[in-house]
C-alpha positions as CSV (number, residue, x, y, z in Angstrom):
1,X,0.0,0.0,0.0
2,X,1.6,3.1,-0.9
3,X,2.1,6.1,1.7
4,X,-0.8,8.4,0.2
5,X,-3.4,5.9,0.2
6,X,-2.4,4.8,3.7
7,X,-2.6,8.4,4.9
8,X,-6.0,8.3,3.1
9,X,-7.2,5.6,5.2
10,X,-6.1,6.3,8.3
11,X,-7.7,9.9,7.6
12,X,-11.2,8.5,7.1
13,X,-10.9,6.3,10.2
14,X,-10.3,9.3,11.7
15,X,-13.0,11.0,10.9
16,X,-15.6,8.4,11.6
17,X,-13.9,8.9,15.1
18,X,-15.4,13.0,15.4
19,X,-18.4,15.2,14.2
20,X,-19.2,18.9,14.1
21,X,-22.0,20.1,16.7
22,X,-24.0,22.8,16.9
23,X,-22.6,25.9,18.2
24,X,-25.6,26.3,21.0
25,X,-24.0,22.5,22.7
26,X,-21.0,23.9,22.1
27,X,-21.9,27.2,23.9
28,X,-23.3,25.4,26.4
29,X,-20.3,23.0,27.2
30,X,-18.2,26.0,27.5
31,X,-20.5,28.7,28.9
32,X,-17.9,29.2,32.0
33,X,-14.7,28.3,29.5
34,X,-14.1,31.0,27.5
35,X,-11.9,34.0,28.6
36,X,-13.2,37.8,27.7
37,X,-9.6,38.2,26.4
38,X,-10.1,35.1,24.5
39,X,-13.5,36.5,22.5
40,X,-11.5,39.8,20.9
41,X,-8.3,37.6,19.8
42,X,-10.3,34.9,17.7
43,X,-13.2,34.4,15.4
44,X,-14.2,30.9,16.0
45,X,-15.6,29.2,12.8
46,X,-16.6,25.5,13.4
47,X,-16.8,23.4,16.6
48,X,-15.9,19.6,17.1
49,X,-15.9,17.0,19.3
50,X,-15.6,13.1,19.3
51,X,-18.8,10.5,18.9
52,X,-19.0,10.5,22.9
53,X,-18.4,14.2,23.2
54,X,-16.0,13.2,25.9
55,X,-13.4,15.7,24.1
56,X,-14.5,18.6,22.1
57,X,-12.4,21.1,19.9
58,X,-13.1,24.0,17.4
59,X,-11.3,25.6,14.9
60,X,-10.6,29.7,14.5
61,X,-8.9,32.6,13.2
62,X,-6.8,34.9,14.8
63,X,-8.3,38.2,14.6
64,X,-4.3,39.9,14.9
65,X,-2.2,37.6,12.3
66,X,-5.2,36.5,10.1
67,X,-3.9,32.9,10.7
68,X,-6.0,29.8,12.0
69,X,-5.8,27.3,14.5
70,X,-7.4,24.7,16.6
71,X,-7.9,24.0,20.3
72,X,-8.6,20.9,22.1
73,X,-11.2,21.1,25.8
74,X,-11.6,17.7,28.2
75,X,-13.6,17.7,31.1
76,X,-11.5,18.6,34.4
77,X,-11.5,16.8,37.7
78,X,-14.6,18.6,38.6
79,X,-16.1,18.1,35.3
80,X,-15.6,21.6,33.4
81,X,-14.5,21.6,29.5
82,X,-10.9,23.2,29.7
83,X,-8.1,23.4,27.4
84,X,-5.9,20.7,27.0
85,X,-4.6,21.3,23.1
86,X,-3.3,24.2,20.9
87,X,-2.4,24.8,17.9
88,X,-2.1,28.1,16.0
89,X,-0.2,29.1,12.9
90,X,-2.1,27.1,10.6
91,X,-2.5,28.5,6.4
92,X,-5.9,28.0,6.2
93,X,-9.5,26.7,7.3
94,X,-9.2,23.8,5.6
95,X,-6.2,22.6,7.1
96,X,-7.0,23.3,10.7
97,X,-10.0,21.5,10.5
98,X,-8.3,18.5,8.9
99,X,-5.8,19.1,12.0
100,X,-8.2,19.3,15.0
101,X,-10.2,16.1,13.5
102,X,-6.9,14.1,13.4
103,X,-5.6,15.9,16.9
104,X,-8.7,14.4,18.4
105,X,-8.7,11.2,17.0
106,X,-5.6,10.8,18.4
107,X,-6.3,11.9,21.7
108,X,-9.0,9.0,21.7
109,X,-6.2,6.7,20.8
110,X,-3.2,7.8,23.0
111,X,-5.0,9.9,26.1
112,X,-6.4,8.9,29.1
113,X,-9.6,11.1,28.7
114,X,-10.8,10.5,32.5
115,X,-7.8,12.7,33.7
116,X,-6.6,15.0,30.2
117,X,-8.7,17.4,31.2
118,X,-7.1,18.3,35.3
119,X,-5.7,21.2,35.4
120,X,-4.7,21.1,38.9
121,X,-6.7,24.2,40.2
122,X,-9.9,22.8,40.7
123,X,-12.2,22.7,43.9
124,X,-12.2,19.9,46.0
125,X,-15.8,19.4,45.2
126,X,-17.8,20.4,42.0
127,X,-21.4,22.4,43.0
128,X,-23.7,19.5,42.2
129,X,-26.7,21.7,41.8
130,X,-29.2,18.7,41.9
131,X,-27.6,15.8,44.5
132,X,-29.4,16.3,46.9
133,X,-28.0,15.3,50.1
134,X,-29.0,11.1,51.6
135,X,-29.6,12.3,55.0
136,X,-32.1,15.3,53.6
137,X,-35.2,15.3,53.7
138,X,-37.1,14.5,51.1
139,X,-40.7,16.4,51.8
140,X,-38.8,19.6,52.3
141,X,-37.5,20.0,49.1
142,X,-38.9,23.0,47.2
143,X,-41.5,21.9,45.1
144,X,-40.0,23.8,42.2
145,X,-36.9,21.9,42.6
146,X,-38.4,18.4,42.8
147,X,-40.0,19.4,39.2
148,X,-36.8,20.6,37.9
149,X,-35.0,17.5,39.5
150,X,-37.8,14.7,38.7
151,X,-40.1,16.0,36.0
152,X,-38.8,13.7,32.6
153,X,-39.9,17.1,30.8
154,X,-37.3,18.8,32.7
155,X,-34.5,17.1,31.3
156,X,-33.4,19.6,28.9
157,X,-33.2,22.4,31.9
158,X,-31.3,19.5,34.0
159,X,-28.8,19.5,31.1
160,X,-28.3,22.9,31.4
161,X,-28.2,23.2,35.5
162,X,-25.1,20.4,35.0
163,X,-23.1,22.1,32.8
164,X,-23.3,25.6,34.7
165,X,-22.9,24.0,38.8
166,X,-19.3,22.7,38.5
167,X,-18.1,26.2,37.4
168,X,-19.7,28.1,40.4
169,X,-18.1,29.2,43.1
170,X,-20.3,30.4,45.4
171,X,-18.9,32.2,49.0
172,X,-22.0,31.3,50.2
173,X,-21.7,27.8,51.4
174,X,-25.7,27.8,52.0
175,X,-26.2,28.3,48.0
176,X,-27.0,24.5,47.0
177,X,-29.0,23.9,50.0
178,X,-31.3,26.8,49.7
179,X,-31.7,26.5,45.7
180,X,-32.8,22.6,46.7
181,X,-34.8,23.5,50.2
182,X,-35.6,27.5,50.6
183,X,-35.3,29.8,48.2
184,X,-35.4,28.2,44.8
185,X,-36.3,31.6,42.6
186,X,-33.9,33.6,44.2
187,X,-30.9,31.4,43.5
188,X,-32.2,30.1,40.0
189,X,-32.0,34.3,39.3
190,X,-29.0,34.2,40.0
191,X,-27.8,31.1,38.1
192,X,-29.8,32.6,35.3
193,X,-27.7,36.1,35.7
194,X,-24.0,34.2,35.5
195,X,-25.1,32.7,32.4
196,X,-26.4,35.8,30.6
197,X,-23.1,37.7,32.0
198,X,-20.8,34.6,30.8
199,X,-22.6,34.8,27.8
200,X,-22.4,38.6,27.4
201,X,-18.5,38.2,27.2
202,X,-18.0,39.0,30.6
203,X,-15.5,37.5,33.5
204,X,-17.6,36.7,36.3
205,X,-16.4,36.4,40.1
206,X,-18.9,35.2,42.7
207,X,-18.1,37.8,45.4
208,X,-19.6,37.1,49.1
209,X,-21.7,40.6,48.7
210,X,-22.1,41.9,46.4
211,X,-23.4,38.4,44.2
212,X,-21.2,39.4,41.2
213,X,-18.3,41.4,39.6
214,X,-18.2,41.0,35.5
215,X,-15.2,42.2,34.1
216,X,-14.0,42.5,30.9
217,X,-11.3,44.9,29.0
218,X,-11.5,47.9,30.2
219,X,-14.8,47.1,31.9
220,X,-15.6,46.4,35.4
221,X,-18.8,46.6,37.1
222,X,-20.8,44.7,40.2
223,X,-24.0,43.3,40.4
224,X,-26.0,42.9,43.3
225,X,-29.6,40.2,42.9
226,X,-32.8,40.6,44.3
227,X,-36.2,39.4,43.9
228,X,-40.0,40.3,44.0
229,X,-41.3,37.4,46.4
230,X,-44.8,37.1,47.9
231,X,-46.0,38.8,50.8
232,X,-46.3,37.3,54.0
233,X,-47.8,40.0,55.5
234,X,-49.6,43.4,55.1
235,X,-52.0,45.4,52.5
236,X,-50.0,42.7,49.6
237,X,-50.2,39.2,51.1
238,X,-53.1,38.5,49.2
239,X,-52.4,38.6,44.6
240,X,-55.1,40.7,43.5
241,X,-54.9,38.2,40.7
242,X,-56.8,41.2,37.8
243,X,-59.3,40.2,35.2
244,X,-60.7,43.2,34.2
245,X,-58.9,46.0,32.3
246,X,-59.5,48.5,35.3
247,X,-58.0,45.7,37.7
248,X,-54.6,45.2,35.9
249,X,-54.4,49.1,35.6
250,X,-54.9,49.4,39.6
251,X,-52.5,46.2,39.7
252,X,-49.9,47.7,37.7
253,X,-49.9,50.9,38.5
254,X,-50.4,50.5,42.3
255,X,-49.6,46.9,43.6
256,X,-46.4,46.2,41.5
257,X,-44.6,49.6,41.7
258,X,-45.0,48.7,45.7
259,X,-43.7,45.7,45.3
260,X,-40.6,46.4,43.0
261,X,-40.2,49.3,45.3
262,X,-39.8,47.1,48.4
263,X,-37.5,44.6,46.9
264,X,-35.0,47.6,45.0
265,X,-35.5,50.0,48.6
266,X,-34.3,46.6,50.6
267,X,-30.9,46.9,48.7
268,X,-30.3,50.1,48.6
269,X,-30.5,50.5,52.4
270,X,-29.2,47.7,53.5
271,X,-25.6,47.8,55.4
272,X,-23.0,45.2,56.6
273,X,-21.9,44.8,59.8
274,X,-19.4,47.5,58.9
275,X,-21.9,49.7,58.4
276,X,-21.2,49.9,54.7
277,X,-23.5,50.0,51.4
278,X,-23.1,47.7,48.7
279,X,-21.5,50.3,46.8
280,X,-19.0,51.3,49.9
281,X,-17.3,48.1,49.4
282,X,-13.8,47.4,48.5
283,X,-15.2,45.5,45.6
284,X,-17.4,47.8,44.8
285,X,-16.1,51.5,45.1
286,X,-15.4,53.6,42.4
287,X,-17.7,50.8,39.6
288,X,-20.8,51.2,38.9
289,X,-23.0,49.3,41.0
290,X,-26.2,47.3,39.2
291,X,-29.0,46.0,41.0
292,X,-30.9,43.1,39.2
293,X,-34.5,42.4,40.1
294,X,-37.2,39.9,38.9
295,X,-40.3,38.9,40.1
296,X,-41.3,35.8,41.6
297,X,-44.1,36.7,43.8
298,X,-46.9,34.4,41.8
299,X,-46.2,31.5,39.9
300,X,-48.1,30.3,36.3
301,X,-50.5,28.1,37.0
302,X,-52.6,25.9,34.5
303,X,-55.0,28.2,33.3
304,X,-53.5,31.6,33.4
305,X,-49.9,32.8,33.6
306,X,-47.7,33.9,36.0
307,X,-47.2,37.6,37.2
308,X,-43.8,38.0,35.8
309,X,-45.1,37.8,31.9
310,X,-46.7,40.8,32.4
311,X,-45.6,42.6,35.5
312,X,-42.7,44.3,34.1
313,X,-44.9,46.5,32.2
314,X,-45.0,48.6,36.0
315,X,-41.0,48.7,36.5
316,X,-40.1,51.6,34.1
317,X,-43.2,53.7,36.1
318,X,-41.9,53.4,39.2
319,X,-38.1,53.7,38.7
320,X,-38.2,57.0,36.3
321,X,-41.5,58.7,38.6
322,X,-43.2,58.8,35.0
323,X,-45.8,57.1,33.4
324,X,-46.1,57.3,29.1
325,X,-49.4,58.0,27.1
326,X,-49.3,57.3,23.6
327,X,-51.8,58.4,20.8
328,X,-51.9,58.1,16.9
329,X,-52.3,61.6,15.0
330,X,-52.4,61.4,11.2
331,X,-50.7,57.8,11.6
332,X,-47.7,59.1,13.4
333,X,-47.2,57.9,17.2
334,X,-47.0,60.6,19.6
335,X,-45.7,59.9,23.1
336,X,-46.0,62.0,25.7
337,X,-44.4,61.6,29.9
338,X,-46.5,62.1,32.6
339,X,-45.0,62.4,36.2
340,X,-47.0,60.3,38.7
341,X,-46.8,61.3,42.4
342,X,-47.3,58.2,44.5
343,X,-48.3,54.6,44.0
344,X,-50.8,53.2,46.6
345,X,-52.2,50.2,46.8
346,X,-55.2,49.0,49.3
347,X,-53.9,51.0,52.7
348,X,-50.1,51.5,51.7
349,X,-48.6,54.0,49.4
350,X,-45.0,54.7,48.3
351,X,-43.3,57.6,46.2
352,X,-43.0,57.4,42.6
353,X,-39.2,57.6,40.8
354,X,-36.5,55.4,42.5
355,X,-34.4,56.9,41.0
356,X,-35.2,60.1,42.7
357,X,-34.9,59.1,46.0
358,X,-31.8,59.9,48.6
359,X,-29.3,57.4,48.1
360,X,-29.8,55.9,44.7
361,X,-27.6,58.5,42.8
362,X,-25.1,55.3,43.9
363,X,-27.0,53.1,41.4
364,X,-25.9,53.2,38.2
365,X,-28.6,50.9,36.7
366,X,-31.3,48.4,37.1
367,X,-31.3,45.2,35.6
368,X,-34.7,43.0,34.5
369,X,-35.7,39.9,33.2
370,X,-39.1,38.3,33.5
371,X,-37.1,35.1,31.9
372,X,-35.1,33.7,34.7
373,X,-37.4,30.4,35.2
374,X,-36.8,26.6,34.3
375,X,-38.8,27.1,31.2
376,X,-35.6,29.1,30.5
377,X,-33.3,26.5,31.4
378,X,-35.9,24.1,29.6
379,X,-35.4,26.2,26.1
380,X,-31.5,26.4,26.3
381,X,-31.0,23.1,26.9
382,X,-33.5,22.0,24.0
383,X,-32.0,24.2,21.9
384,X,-28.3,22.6,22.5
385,X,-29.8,19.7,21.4
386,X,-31.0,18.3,24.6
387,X,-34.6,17.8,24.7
388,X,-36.2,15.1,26.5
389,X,-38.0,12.2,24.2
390,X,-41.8,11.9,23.9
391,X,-41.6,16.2,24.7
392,X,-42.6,19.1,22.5
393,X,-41.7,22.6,23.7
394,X,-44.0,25.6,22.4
395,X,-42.7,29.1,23.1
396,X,-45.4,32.1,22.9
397,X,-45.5,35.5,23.4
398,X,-44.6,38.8,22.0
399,X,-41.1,40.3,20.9
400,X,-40.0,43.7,20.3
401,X,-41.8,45.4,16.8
402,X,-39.4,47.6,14.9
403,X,-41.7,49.4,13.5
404,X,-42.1,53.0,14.5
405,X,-45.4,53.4,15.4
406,X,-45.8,50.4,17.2
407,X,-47.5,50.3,20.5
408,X,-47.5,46.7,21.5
409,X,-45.0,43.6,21.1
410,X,-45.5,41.3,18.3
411,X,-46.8,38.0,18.5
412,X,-45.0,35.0,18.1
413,X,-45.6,31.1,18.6
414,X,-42.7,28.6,17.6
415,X,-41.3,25.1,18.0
416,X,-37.9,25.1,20.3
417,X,-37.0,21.9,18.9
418,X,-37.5,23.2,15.4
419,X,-33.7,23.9,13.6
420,X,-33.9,27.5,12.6
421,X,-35.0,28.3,16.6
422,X,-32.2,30.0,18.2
423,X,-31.9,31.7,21.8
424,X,-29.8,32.9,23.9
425,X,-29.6,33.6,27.8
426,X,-29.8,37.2,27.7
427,X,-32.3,38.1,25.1
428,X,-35.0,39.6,27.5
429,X,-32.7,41.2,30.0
430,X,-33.7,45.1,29.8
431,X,-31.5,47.6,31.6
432,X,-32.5,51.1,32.9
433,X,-30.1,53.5,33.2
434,X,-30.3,55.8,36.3
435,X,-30.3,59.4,35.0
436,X,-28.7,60.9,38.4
437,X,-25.9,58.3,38.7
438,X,-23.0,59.2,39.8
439,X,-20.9,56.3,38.2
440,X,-22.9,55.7,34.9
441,X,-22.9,52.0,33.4
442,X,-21.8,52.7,29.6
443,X,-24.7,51.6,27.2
444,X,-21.7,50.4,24.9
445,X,-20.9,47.5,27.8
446,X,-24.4,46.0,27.1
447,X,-24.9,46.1,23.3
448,X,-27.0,43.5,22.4
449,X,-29.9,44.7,25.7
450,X,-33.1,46.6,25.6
451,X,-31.4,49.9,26.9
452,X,-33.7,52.7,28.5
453,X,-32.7,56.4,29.3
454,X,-35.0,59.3,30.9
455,X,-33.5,62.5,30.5
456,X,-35.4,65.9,29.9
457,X,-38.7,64.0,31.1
458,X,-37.9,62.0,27.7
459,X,-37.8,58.6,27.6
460,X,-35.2,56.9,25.1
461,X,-34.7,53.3,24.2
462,X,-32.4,51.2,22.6
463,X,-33.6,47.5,21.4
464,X,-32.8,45.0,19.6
465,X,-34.9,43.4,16.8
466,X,-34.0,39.5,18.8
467,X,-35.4,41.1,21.9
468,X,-38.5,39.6,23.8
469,X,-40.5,41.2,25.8
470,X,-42.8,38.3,27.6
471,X,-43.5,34.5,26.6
472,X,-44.9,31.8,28.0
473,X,-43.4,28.2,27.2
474,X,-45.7,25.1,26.8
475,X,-44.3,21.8,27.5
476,X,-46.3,18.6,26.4
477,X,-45.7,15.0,26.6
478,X,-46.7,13.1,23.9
479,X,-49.1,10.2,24.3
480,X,-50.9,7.8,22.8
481,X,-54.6,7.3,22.0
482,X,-54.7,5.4,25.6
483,X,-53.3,8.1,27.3
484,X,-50.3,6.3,28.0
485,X,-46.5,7.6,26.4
486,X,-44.7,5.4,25.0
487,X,-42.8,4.0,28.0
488,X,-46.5,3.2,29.2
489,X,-46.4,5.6,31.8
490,X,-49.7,8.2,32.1
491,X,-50.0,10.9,30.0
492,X,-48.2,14.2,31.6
493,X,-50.5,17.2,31.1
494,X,-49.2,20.0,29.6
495,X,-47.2,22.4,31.5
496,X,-47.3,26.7,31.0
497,X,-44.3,27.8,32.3
């Protein structure tokens, strides 16, 4: 056999040995992997890995010397996708490819893949979001958890949660125990913020208070988390749950402006034993200091969603101390801001304009997403190619309309599974800038986000055509004529989440 024809062969075993996957697995394998450094030095421009995904590689440019290159990833001790193989220099696309497919063939061959990946810095224990500890007890477990952790529907958002534990760090040794026990919403925001940071371009460090710092080149800022939870006591224990137009106005206008108020007003007053602010902090001083809120305080239930898909609708109200009124004259939208005085709901009333009040000229911004929820998790993991069999995942709701005099969001209804679906974990984050700040956040940090400015009782926005403004996500187990799936189990009902 001559030389060629053997280097022929050995090339096509070689290549039965690795396939190309999808940039969102990819993504999602290496969500906590790449370096912000890393994004600005190379153009990646296919992704790799072998049958078992057990190694997984892609091939780039360099953005500096126009040359291409490949780089190998294995699972460390703790189970994170680091980098184990370079190579740079290369002439062309062509020939890197050919050289990561052959680089990790070989690795198959010649590596011991269980330890290729230890880099020697890793924790003594991975955060194993969903173990669960023997000696707990079972019944205490949030109910939210038990879905995420049991529910075969769940499996795609179970993908997800495994990828993104063994890179935390938290300083809060109580973090695992209250997302499985306690407070399940509040640390799922958070999860939900490191992964639309890391997938922002940003370096993320878990700080003990505030929850992160996100750094970048020449960028720097620190986040603090909070959420809208119910009301144990007082005029807002009991949802006014609003089915008439005139009872979501009073709702939004009145009951949610308190209750954003409470969560943001929490924060901004609260000291350490120091007697310091958030912003007071070593970590903290001289950045500008974010605080990112969500509401949690009702959940979707079967017939009706939950208060977050259209609660955010009374954020921008409350933190600017305007409301907008909108009319159409001659076909041209005019808008107009109208300064409110006070929100009050039942017995209790509040001021109007956060971002008014003593104290918050220290907070550069505010941060929201309505879509920090399993069904989240759910469509990320789906999307990266995880979804569970004998599922179908419907996502509905309404994204940003580009054209000019439009009033509402526009409709939309689509298939996760289906291949032209695409998502990502920051697509309905929205940030409002604090006009009196004393520390701005630059818009220019957060391209890509629905951006909002008030200035010369103006409101300005910058959005993006991908953004989305509320949706609902419909998971459904398929099942036969009997009512049975095809395991022979009973037929799941569908789940709005």
């Amino acid at each position: 056999m001559g030389a060629a024809k053997a280097k022929r062969i050995q090339r096509e075993q070689d290549n039965r040995l690795t396939k190309p996957i999808p940039l969102a697995r990819f993504d999602l394998y290496t969500l906590g992997t790449r370096k912000s450094l890393a994004r600005v030095m190379c153009r990646e421009l296919s992704w790799w890995s072998d049958t078992d995904e057990r190694v997984i590689g892609f091939v780039f440019r360099d953005t500096t010397d126009r040359d291409y290159g490949w780089q190998i990833l294995a699972r460390d001790r703790v189970g994170r996708f680091r980098s184990v193989k370079l190579e740079h220099s290369l002439r062309s696309e062509d020939y890197a490819t050919v050289g990561l497919r052959n680089a990790i063939a070989a690795t198959l061959k010649n590596d011991d893949i269980t330890k290729l990946g230890d880099q020697g810095d890793e924790p003594n224990e991975p955060v194993d979001l969903l173990r669960v500890p023997i000696d707990a007890d079972p019944t205490k477990l949030h109910p939210y958890f038990k879905e995420l952790a049991d529910s075969p529907g769940r499996a795609p958002a179970r993908a997800a949660a495994k990828e993104i534990g063994p890179w935390l760090a938290p300083s809060d040794p109580h973090f695992v125990q209250e997302f499985q026990f306690k407070q399940f919403d509040q640390r799922l925001w958070e999860l939900y913020l490191w992964a639309a940071f890391r997938e922002l371009g940003f370096d993320v460090t878990q700080l003990e208070t505030p929850d992160f710092k996100c750094f970048a080149p020449g960028i720097e800022f620190t986040v603090e988390a909070t959420t809208v939870a119910p009301s144990q006591a007082g005029p807002l224990a009991v949802h006014p749950n609003p089915q008439t137009p005139e009872e979501m106005e009073a709702f939004l206008t009145g009951c949610m402006p308190i209750k954003f108020g409470s969560a943001l007003m929490s924060k901004l007053n609260k000291k350490d034993a120091q007697g310091r602010h958030y912003w007071e902090r070593e970590e903290t001083k001289d950045k500008p200091f974010v605080l990112a809120v969500a509401d949690f305080h009702k959940r979707a239930e079967q017939d009706q969603p939950g208060s977050m898909t259209f609660s955010h609708s009374a954020l921008w109200p409350y933190l600017y101390g305007h409301r907008v009124e909108w009319e159409l004259i001659d076909g041209q939208l005019k808008t107009q801001a109208i300064k409110n005085g006070t929100h009050t709901f039942g017995m209790k009333t509040i001021p109007s304009g956060f971002f008014d009040q003593p104290g918050t000229e220290n907070v550069s911004a505010v941060l929201f997403s309505n879509a920090g929820t399993i069904a989240k998790f759910d469509r990320i993991g789906v999307v990266a190619g995880f979804g569970a069999p004998d599922h179908k995942y419907y996502r509905i709701g309404f994204k940003y309309d580009p054209a000019p005099n439009a009033v509402r969001g526009q409709p939309f209804h689509v298939d996760v599974a289906a291949p032209e679906y695409s998502e990502g974990w920051s697509d309905e984050l929205q940030i409002f800038h604090n006009p009196n700040a004393k520390i701005p956040l630059d818009h220019a940090w957060l391209s890509g986000l629905a951006q909002f400015y008030f200035k010369n009782d103006q409101e300005f926005s910058l959005v993006p055509e991908h953004h989305v403004w509320s949706s609902m996500t419909m998971l459904m187990r398929l099942v036969t004529e009997q009512g049975d799936d095809k395991r022979g189990d009973p037929g799941e009902r569908t789940i709005i989440s």
